[in-house]
NUMAR-369919 format. One record per residue: x, y negated, z of N, C-alpha, C in turn; residue in three letters. Coordinates in nm, 4 decimals. Layout:
# residues N
R_n.xx_n.yy_n.zz_ca.xx_ca.yy_ca.zz_c.xx_c.yy_c.zz_resn
R_X_Y_Z_X_Y_Z_X_Y_Z_ala
...
This chain:
# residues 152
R_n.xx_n.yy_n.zz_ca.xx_ca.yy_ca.zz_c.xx_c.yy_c.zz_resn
R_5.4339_0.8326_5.1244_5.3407_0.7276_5.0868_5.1982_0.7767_5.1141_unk
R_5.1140_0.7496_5.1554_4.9564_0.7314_5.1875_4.8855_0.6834_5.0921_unk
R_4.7790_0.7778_5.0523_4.6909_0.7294_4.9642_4.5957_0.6476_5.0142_unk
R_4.5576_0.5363_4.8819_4.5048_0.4455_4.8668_4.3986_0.4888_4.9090_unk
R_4.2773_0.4207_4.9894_4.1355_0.4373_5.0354_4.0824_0.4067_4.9063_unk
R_4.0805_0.2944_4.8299_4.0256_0.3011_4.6681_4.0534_0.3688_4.5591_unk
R_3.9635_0.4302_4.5055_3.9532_0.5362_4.4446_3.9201_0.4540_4.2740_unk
R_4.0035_0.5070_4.1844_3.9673_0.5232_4.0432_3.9010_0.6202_3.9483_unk
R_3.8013_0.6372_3.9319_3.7751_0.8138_3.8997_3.7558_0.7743_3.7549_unk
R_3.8503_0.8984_3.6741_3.7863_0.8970_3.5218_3.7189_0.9589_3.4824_unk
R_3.6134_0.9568_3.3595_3.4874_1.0510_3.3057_3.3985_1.0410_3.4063_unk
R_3.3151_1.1737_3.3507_3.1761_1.1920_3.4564_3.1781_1.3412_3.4543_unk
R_3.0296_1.3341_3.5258_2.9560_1.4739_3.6229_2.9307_1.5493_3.4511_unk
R_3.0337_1.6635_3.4514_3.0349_1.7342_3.3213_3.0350_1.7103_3.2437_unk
R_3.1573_1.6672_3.2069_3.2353_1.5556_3.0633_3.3019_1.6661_2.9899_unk
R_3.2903_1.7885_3.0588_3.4174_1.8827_2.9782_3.5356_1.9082_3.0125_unk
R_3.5969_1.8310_3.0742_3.7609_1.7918_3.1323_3.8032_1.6714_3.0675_unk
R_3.7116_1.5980_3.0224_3.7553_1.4200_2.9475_3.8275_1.4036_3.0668_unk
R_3.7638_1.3749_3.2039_3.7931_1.2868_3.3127_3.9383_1.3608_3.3295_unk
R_3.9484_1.4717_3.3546_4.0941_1.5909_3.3736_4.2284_1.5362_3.2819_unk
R_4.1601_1.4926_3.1552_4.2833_1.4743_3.0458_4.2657_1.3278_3.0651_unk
R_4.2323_1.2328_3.0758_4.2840_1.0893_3.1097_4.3153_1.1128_3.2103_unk
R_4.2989_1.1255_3.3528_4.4119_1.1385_3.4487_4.5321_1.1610_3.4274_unk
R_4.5636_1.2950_3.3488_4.7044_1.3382_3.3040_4.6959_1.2567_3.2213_unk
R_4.6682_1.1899_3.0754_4.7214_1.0894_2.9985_4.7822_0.9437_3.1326_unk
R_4.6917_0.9229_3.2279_4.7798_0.8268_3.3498_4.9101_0.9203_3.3510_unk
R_4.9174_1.0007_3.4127_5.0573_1.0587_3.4858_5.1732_1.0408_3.3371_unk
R_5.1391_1.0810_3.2271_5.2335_1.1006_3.1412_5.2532_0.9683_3.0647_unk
R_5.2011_0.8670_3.1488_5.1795_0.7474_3.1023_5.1993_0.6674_2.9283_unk
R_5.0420_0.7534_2.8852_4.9998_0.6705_2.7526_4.8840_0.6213_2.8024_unk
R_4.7927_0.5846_2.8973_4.6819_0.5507_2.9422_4.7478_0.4343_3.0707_unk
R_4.7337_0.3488_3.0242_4.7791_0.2413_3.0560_4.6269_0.0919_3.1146_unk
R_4.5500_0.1279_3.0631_4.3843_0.0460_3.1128_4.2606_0.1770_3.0815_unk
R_4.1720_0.0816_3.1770_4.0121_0.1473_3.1507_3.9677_0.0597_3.1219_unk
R_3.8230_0.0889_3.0600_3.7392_-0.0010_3.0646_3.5982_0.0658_3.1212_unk
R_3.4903_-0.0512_3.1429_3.3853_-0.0028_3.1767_3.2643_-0.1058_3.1358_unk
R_3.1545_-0.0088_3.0988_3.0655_-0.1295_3.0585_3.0055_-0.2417_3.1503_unk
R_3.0086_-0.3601_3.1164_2.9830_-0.4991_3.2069_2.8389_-0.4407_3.2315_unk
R_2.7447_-0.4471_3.1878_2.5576_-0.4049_3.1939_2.5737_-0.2797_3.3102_unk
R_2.6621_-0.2163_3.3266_2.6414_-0.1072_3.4521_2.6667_-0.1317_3.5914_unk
R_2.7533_-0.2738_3.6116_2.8156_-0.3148_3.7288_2.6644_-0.4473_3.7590_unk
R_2.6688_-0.4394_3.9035_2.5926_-0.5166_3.9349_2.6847_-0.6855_4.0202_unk
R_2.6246_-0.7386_4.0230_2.7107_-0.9057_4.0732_2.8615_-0.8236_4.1836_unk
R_2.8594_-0.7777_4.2454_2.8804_-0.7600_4.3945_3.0243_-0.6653_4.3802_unk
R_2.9783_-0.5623_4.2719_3.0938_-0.4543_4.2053_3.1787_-0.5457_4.1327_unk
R_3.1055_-0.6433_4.0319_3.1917_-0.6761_3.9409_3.3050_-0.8175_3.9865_unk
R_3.2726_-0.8663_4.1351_3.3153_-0.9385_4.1790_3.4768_-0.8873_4.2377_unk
R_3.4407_-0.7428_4.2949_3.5683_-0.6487_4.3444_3.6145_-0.6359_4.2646_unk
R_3.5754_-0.5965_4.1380_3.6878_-0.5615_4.0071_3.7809_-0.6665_4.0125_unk
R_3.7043_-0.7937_3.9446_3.7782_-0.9278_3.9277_3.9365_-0.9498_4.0541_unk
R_3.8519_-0.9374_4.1620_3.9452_-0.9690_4.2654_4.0320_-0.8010_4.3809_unk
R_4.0395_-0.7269_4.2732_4.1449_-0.5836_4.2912_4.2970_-0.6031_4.2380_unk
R_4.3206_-0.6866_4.1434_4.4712_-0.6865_4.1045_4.5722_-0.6927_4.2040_unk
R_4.6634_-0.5851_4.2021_4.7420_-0.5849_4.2650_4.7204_-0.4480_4.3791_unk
R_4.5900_-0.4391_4.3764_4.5466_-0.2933_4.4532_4.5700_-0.1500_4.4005_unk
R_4.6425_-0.0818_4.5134_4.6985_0.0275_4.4702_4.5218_0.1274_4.4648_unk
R_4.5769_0.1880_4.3709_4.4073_0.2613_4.3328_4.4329_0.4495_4.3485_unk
R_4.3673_0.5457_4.4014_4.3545_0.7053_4.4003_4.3329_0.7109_4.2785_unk
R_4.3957_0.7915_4.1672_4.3393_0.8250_4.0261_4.2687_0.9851_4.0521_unk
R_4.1617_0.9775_3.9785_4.1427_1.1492_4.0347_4.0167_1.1356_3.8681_unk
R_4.0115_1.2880_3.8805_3.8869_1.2964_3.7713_3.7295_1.2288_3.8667_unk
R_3.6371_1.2359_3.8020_3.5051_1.2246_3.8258_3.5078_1.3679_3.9869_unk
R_3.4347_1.2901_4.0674_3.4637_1.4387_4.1987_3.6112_1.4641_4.2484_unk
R_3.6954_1.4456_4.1554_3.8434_1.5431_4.2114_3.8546_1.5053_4.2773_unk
R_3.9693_1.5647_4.3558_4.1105_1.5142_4.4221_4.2171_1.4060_4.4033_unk
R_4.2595_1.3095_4.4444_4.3431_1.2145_4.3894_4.4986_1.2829_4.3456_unk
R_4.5204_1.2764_4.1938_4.6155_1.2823_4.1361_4.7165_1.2379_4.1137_unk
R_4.7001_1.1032_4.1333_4.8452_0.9844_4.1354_4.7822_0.8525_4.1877_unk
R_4.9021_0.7678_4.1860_4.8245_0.6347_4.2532_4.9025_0.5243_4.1591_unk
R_4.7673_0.4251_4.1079_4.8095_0.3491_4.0241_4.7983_0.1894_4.0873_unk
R_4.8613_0.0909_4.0102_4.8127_-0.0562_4.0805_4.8138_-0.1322_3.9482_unk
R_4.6335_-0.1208_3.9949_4.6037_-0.2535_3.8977_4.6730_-0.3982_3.8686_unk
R_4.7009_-0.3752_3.7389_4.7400_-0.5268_3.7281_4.7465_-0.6527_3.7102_unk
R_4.5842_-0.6470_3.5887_4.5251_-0.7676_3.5119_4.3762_-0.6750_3.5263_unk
R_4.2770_-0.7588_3.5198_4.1497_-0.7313_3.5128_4.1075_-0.8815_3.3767_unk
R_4.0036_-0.8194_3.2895_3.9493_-0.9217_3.2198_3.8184_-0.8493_3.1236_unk
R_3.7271_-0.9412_3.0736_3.6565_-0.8939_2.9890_3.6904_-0.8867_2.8188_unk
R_3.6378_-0.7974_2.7370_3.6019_-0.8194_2.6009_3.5119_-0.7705_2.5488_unk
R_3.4978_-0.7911_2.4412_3.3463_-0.7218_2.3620_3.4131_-0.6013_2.2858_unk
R_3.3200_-0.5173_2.3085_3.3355_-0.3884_2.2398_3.3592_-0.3758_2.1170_unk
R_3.2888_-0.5057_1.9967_3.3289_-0.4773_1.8617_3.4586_-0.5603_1.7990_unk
R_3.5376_-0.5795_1.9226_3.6227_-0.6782_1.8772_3.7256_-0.6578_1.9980_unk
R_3.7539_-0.5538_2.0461_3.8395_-0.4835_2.1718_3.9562_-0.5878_2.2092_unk
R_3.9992_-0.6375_2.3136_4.1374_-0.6848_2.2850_4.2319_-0.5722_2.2841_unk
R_4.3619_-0.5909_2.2026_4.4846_-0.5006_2.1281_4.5309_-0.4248_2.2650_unk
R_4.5245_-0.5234_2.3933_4.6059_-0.4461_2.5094_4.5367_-0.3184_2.5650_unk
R_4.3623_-0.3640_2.5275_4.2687_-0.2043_2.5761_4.3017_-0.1092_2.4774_unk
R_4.3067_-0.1358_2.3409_4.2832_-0.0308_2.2738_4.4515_0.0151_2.3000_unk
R_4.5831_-0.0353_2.3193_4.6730_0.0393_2.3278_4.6923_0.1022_2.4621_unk
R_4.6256_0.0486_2.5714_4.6248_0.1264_2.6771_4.5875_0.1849_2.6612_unk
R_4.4551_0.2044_2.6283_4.3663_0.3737_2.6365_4.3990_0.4765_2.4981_unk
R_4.5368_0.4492_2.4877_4.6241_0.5302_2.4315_4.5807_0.5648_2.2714_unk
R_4.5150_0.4621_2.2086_4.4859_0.4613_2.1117_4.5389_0.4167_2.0164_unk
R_4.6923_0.3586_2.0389_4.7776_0.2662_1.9232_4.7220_0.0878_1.9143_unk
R_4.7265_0.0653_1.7746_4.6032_-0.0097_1.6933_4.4879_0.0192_1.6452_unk
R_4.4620_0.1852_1.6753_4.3353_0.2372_1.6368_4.1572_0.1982_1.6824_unk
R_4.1222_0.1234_1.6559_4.0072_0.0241_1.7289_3.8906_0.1225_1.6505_unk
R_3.8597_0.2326_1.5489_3.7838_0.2648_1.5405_3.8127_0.3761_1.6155_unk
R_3.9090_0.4551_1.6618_3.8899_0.5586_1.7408_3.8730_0.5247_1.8721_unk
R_3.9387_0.4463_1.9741_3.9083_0.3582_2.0721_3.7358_0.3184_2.0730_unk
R_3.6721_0.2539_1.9454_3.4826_0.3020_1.9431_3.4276_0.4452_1.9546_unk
R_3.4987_0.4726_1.8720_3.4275_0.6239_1.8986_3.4262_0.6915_1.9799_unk
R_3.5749_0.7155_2.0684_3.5672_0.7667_2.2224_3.4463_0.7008_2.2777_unk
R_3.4259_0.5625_2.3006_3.3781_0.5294_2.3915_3.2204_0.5382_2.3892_unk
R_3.2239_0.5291_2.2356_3.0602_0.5604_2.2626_3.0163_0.6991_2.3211_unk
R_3.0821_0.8098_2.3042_3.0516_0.8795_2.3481_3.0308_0.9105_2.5120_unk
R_3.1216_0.7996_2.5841_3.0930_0.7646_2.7317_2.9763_0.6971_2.7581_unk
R_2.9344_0.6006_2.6472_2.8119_0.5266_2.6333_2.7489_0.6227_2.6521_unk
R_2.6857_0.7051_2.5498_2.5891_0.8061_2.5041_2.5657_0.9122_2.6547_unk
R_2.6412_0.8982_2.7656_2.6512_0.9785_2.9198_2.5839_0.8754_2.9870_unk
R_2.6295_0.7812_2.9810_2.5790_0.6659_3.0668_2.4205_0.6324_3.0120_unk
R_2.4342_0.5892_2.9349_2.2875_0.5173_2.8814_2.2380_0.5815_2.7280_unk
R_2.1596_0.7255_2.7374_2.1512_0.8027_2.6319_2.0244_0.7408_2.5801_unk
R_1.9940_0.7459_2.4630_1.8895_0.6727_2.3863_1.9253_0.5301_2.3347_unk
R_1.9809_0.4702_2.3655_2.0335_0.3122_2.3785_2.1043_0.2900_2.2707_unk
R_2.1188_0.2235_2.2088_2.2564_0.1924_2.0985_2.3734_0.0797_2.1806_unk
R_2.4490_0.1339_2.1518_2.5930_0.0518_2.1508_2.6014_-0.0428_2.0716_unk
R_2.5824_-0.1906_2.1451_2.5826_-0.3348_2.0181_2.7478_-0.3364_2.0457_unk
R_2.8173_-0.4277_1.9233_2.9369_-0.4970_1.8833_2.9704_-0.6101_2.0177_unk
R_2.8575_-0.6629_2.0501_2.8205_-0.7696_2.1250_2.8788_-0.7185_2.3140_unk
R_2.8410_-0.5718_2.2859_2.8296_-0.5402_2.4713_2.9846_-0.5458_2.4999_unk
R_2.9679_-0.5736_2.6436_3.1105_-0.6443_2.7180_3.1408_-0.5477_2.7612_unk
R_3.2485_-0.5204_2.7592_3.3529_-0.4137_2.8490_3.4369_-0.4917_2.9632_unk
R_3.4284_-0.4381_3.0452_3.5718_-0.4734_3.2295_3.6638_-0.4243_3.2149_unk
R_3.7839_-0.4957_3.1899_3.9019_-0.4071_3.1594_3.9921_-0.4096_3.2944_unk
R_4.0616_-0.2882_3.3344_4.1147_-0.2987_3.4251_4.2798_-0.2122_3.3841_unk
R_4.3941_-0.3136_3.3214_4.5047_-0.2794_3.3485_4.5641_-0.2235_3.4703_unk
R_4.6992_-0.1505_3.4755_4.7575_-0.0543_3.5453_4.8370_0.0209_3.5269_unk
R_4.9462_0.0487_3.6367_5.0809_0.1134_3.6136_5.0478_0.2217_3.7145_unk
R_5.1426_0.2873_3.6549_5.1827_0.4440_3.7801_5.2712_0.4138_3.8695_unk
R_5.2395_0.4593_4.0300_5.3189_0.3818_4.0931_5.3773_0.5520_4.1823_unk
R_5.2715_0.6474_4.1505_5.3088_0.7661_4.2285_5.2324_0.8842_4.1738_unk
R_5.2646_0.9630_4.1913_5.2208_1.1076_4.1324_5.1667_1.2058_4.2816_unk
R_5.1069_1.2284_4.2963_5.0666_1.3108_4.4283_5.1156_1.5048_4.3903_unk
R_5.1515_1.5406_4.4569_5.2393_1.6648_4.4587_5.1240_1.7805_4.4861_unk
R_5.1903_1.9080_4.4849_5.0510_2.0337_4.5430_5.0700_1.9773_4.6676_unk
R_5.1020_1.9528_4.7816_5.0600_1.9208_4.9004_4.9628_1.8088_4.8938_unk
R_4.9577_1.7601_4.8124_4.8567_1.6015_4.8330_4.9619_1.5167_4.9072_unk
R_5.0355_1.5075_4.9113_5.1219_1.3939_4.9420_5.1810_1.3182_4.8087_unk
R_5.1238_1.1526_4.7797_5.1968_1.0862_4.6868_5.3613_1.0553_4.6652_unk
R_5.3907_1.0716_4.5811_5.5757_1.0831_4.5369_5.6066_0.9771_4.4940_unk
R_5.6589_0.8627_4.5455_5.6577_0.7423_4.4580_5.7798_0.7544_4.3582_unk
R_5.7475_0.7180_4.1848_5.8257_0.6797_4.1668_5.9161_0.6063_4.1185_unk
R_6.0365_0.5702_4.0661_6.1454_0.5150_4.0570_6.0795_0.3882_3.9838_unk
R_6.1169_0.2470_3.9759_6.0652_0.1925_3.9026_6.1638_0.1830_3.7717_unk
R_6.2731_0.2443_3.6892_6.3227_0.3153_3.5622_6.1574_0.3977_3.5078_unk
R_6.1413_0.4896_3.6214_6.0225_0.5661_3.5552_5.8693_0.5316_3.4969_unk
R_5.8307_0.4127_3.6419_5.7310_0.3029_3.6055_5.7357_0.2408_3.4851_unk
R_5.7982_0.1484_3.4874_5.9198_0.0662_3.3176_5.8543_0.1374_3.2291_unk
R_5.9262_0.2600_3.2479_5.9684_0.3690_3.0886_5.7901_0.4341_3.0850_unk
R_5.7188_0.4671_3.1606_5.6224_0.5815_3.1391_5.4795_0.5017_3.1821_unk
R_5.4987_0.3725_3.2051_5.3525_0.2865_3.2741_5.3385_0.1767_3.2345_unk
């Protein structure tokens, strides 16, 4: 299988290994969506988001190497103080909606430091399954859809 020319990258430029451990939370599939703040995308980005479903995506950290390859499945918005249930259980948080805030502000606080995080600000959600795992050669492994099902 051939990797996807579109790229998903998680975290940022010296997050610690955040971006490192949501990738692997993809592969071991409890990370199931992202989100991203609506105020950072301009008309043109947020138009590609909308219209990506179904696009197989490179998962890699912030900089890396692509790690697995996922395909978006649903794209939609919500507000941050009122998450819909499918973000906060994708991003492997249960029903936990105050820990699901708290991660994220702290992505806030990288992105836009000084700023407060309103209840009000919109998040881009972008659902997604595992469709392949990329190997030490860099060649993607597709697999089984039992494994997809069970782990995506």
């Amino acid at each position: 299988m051939d990797l996807p020319t579109r790229r998903m990258e998680f975290g940022w430029p010296g997050d610690g290994g955040v971006g490192a451990g949501l990738v692997q939370q993809v592969i071991d599939g409890t990370k199931t969506a992202t989100c991203g703040f609506r105020s950072l995308y301009d008309e043109e980005e947020l138009a590609d988001v909308h219209e990506g479903v179904g696009d197989l995506c490179g998962a890699s950290e912030c900089g890396g190497p692509v790690r697995c390859v996922i395909r978006v499945t649903e794209v939609f918005e919500t507000s941050f103080g009122d998450p819909d249930p499918r973000l906060v259980r994708g991003e492997g948080d249960g029903e936990d909606v105050a820990r699901f805030q708290a991660d994220h502000r702290v992505a806030w606080r990288a992105e836009r430091p000084g700023e407060p995080l309103l209840d009000d600000e919109l998040l881009v959600v972008e659902l997604f399954e595992l469709v392949a795992v990329v190997d030490g050669s860099g060649d993607a492994v597709r697999r089984s859809a039992d494994d997809v099902g069970a782990n995506g």
